[in-house]
NUVEXKOL-214261 format. One record per residue (C-alpha): x negated, y negated, z negated; residue in three letters. Coordinates in nm, 3 decimals. Last residue first. Layout:
// residues N
- X, Y, Z, aa
- X, Y, Z, ALA .
...
END
This chain:
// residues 308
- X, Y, Z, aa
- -2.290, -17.683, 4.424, UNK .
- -2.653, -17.563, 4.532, UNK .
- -2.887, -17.830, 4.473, UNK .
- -3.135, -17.924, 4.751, UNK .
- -3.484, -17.934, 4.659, UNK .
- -3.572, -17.619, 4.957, UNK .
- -3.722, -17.324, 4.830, UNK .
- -4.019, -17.211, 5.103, UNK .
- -3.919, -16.931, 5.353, UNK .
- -3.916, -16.560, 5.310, UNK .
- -3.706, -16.541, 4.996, UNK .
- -3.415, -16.743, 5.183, UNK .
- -3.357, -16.448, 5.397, UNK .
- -3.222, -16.283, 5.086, UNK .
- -3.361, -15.963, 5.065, UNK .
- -3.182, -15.607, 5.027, UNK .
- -3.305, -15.544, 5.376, UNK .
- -3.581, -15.777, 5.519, UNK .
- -3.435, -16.037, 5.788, UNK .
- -3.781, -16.321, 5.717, UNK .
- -3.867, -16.291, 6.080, UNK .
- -4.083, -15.956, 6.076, UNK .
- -3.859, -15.659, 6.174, UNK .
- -3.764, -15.440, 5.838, UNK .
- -3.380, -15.526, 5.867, UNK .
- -3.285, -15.541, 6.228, UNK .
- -3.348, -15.110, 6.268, UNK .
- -3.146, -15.083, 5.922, UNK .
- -2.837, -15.230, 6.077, UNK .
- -2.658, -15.494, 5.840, UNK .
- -2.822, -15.733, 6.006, UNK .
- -2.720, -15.653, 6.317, UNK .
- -2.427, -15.884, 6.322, UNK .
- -2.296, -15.858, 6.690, UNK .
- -2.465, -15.537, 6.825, UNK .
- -2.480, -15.316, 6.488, UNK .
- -2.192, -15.535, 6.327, UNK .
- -1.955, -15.402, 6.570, UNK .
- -1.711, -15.662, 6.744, UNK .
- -1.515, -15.469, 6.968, UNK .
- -1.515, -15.166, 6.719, UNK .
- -1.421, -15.398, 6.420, UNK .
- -1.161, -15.589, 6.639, UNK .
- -1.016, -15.238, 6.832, UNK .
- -0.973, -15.117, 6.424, UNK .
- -0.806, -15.432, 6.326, UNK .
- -0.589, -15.479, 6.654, UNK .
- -0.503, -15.120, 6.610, UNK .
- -0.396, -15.092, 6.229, UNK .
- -0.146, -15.392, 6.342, UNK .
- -0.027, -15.202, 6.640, UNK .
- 0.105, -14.912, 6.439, UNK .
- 0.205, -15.038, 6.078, UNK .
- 0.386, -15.388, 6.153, UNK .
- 0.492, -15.365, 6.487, UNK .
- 0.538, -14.943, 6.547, UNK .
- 0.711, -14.936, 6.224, UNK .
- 0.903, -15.254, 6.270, UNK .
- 1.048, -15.114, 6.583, UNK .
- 1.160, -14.825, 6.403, UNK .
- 1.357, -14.990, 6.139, UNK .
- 1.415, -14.661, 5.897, UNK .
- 1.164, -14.757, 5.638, UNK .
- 1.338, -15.155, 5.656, UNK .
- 1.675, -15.038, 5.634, UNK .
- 1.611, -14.782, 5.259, UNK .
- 1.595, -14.393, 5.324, UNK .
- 1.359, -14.395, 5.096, UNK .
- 1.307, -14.664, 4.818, UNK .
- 1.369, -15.014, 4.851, UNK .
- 1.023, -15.141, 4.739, UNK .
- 0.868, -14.838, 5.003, UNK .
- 0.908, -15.063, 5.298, UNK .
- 0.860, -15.381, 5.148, UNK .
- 0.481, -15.287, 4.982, UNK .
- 0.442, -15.124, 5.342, UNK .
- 0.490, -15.496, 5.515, UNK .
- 0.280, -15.647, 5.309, UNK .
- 0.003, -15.348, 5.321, UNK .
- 0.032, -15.426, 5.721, UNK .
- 0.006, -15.808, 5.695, UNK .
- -0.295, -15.720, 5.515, UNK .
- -0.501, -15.517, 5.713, UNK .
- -0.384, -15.756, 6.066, UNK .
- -0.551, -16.054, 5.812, UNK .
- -0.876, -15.851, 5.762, UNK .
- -0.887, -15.708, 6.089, UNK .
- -0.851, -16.032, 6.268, UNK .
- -1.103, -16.232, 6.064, UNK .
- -1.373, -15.966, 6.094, UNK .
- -1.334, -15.964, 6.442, UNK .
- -1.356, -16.390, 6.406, UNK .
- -1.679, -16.341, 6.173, UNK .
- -1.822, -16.089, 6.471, UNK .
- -1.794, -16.346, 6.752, UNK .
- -1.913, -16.652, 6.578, UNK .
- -2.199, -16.393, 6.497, UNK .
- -2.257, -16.288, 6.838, UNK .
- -2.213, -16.691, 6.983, UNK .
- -2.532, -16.754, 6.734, UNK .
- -2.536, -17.023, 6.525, UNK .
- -2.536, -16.866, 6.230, UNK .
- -2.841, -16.652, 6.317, UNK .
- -3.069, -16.939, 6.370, UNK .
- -2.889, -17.111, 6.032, UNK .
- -2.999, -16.823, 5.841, UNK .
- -3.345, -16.820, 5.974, UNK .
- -3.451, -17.194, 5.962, UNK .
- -3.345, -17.147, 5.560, UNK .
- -3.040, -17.324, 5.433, UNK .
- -3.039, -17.615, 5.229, UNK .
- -2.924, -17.854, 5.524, UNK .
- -2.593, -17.631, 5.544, UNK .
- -2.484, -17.693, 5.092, UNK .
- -2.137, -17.769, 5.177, UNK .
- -2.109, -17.499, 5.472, UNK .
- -2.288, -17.218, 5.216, UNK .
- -2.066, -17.336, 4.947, UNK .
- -1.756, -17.280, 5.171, UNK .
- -1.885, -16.983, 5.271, UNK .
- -1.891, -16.849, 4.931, UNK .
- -1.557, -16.968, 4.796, UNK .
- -1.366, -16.783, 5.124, UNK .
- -1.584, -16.436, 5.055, UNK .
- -1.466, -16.467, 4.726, UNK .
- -1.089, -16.577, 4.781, UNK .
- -1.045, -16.354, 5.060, UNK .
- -1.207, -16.033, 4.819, UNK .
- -0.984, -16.158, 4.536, UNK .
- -0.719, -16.153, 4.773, UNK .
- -0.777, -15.819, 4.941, UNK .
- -0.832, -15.650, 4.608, UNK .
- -0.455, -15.762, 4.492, UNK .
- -0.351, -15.622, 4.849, UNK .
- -0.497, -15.297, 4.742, UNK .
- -0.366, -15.272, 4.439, UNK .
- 0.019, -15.355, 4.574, UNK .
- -0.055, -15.080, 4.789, UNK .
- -0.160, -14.849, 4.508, UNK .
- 0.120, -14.900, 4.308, UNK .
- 0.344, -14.912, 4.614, UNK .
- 0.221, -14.530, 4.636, UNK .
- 0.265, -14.449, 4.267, UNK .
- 0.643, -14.595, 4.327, UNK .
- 0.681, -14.360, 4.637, UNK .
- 0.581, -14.073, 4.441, UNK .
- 0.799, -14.120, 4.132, UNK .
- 1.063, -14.168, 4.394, UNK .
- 0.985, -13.797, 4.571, UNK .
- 0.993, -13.669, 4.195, UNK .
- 1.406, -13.812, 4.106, UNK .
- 1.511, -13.720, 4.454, UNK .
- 1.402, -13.350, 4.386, UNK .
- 1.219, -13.120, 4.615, UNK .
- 0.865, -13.329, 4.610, UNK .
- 0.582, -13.222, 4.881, UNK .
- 0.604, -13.610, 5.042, UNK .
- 0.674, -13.784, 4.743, UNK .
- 0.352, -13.583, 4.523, UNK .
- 0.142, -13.613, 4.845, UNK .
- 0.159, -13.919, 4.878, UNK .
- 0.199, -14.090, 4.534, UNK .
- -0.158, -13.901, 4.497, UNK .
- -0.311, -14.071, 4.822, UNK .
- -0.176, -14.391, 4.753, UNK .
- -0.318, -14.376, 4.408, UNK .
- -0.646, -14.251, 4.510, UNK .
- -0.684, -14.465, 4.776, UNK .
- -0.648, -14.747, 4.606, UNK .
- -0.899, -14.636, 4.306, UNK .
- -1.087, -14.592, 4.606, UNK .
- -1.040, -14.917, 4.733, UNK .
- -1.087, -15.108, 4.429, UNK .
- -1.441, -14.901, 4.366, UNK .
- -1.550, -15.017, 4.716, UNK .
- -1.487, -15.378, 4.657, UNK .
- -1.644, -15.395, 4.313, UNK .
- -1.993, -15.198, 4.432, UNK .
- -1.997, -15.329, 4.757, UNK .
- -1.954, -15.680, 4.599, UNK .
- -2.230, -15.618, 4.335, UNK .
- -2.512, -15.615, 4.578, UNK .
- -2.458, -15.953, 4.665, UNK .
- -2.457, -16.075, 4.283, UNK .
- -2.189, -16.251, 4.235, UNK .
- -2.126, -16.665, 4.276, UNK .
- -2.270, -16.657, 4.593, UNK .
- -2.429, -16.975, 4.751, UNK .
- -2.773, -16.876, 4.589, UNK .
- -2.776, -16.501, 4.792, UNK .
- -2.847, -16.695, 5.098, UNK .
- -2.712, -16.689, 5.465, UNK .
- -2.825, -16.287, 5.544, UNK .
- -2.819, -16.195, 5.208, UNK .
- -2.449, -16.321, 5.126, UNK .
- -2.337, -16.176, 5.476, UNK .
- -2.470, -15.832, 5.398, UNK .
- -2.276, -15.803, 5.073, UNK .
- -1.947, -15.948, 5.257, UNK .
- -1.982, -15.667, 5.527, UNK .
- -1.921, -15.356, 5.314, UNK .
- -1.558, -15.484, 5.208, UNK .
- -1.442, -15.475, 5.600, UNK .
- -1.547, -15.141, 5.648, UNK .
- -1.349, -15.066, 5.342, UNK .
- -1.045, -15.230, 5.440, UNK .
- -1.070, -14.982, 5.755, UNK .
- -1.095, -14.714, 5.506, UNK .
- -0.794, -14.840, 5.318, UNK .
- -0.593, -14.855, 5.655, UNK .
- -0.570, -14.480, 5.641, UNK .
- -0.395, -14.411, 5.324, UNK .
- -0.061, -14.457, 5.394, UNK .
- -0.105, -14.321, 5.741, UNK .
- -0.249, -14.007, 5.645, UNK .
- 0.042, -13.857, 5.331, UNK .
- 0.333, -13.993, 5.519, UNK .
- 0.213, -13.854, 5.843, UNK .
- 0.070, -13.493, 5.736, UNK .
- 0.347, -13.473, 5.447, UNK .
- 0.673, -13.539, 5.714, UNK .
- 0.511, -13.341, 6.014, UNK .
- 0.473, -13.042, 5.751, UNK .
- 0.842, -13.114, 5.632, UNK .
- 1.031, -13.092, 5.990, UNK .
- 1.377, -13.252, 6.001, UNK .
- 1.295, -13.485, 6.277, UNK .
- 1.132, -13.183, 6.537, UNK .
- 0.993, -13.266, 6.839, UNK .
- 0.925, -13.615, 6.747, UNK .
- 0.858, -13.513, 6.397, UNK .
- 0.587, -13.325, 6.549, UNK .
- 0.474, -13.620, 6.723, UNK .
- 0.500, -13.829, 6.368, UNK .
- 0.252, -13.576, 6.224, UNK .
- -0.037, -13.542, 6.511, UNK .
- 0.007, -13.934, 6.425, UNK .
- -0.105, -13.953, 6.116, UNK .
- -0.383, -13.679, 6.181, UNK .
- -0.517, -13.959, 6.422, UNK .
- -0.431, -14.219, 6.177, UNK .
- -0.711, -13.995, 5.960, UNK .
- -0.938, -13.982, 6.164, UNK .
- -0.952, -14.335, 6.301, UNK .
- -1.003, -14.400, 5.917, UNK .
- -1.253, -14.155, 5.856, UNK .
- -1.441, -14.275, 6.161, UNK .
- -1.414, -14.654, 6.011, UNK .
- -1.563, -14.561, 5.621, UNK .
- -1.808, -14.329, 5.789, UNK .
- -1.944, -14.579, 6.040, UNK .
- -1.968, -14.857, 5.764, UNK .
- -2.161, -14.655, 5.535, UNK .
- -2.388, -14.539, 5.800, UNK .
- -2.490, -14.807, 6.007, UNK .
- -2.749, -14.664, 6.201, UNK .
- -2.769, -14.816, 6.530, UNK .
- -2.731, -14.564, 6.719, UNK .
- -2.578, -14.331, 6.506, UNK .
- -2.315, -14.578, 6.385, UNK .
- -2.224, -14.701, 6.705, UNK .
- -2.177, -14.332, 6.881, UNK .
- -1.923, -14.205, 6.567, UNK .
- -1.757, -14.567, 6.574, UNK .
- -1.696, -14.540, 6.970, UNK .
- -1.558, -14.165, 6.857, UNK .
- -1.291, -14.277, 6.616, UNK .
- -1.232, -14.577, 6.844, UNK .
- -1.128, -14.318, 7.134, UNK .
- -0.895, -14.110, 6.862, UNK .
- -0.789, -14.409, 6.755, UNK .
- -0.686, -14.537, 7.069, UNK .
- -0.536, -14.183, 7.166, UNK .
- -0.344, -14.126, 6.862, UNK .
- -0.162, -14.474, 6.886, UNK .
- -0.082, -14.422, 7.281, UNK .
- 0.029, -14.079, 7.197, UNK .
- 0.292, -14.255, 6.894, UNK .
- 0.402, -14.468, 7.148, UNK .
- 0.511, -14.258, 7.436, UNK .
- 0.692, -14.036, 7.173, UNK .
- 0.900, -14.220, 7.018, UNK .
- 0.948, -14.069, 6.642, UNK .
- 1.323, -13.944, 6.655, UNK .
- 1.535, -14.181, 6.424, UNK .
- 1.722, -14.181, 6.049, UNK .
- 1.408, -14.215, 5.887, UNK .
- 1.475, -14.002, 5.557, UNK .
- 1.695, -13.789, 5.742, UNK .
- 2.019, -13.791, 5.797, UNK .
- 2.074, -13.989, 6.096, UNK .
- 1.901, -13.699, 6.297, UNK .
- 2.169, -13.488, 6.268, UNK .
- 2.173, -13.163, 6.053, UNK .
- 2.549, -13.065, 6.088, UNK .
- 2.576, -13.155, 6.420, UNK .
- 2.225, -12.988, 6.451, UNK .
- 1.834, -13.120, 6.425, UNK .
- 1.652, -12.890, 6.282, UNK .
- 1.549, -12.755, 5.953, UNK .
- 1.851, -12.892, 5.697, UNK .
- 1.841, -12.708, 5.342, UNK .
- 1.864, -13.058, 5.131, UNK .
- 2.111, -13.195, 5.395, UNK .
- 2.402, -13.153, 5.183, UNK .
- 2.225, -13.243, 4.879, UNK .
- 2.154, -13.605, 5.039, UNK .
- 1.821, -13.730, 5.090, UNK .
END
């Protein structure tokens, strides 16, 4: 920001709204509509996850929808206000780091889908994906978190772009784990689909199923919406502040706003605890060969077909 705006407040002929950092007035009809969808979602997740248990993913998805809420408390007091730091630090600081819950959510599911269709087409461990996937995305969150806070508190040019570069760090992090994570989950169910006549009568019950069909393309949508978002940040914050693409409005609402909504409305729509309820604790101790940390292979008799 230039020095001669360094001590601006409010929005004045001599403080106009050009001159700062996004050069526009958040709108306000859209930025209620985000808060309120994610504010609903936020408590949809809270009901799903008691009822049917699924803690880890109900607390990675209601801190998200939290946190975009708190995102968006920020933008609607830049709406009033433009020039106004707290609204600055409480949006930059929540929205960058929101989506990595939701990426989270998304993470938890690929253990649960190797034991469910059989631990033997996965080249990892299944338990080892929550453990790799999670890790990424807090060492994620941590960067975009820090990078955050330090651009959105800094006084100095030089600082605020130290910031911003910490936060593409972590961006560019968590795209990298989104890759590695597509290119996993992608090599596993194309081993499962090679190797179909090996699976167990259970796996390819539940595979068959219009629920599951339904859940995979949910978990589709928020996966690729997730990542077309980080894309567009990385491009955002590559040209520093101030730069066209951070002060495009329209692509803000496109590629940030409703992209974070299809993939939260997708993993609310489509909750595992009604449409994949194998990763619900109540599905896993029932007697037909679904038993937790098992592979549902365990429970039926090895089948001579090599696993390629």
């Amino acid at each position: 920001m230039a020095d001669q705006y360094e001590n601006c407040t409010a929005v004045t002929d001599l403080c106009p709204i050009e001159a700062t950092t996004y050069g526009y007035r958040p709108n306000l009809g859209a930025n209620i509509f985000f808060l309120a969808i994610f504010a609903l979602c936020g408590i949809i997740q809270l009901f799903q996850g008691l009822k049917w248990k699924t803690w880890t993913f109900m607390i990675a998805m209601t801190w998200g929808c939290l946190t975009e809420v708190l995102g968006y408390v920020g933008r609607l007091i830049m709406n009033n206000n433009p020039w106004s730091e707290v609204g600055f630090q409480i949006q930059i600081c929540c929205l960058i780091i929101a989506p990595a819950f939701f990426a989270a959510a998304v993470y938890l599911t690929l253990k649960h889908l190797v034991l469910t269709l059989g631990s033997r087409y996965s080249r990892l461990p299944a338990r080892w994906y929550t453990w790799i996937f999670i890790g990424c995305d807090i060492f994620s969150l941590v960067l975009q978190g820090a990078g955050g806070g330090l651009a959105a508190s800094a006084k100095a040019q030089s600082t605020q772009d130290i910031g911003s570069n910490i936060m593409l760090t972590g961006i560019v992090w968590q795209v990298v784990t989104l890759l590695l994570f597509a290119a996993l989950a992608a090599d596993f169910f194309l081993r499962a689909n090679r190797n179909s006549a090996d699976q167990t009568a259970t796996a390819k019950e539940i595979r068959q199923t219009t629920k599951f069909s339904l859940f995979l393309a949910g978990l589709v949508l928020a996966y690729l919406t997730i990542f077309v978002r980080c894309a567009y940040r990385i491009a955002e914050l590559a040209g520093g502040w101030g730069n066209p693409i951070m002060r495009n409005h329209t692509e803000f609402i496109i590629l940030e706003g409703v992209m974070i909504v299809i993939a939260t409305l997708a993993l609310t729509a489509f909750h595992p605890g009604l449409f994949f309820p194998q990763m619900s604790p109540k599905k896993r101790t029932a007697p037909n060969g679904i038993l937790g940390e098992k592979d549902v292979s365990e429970t039926e008799s090895p089948s001579p077909y090599r696993v390629v």
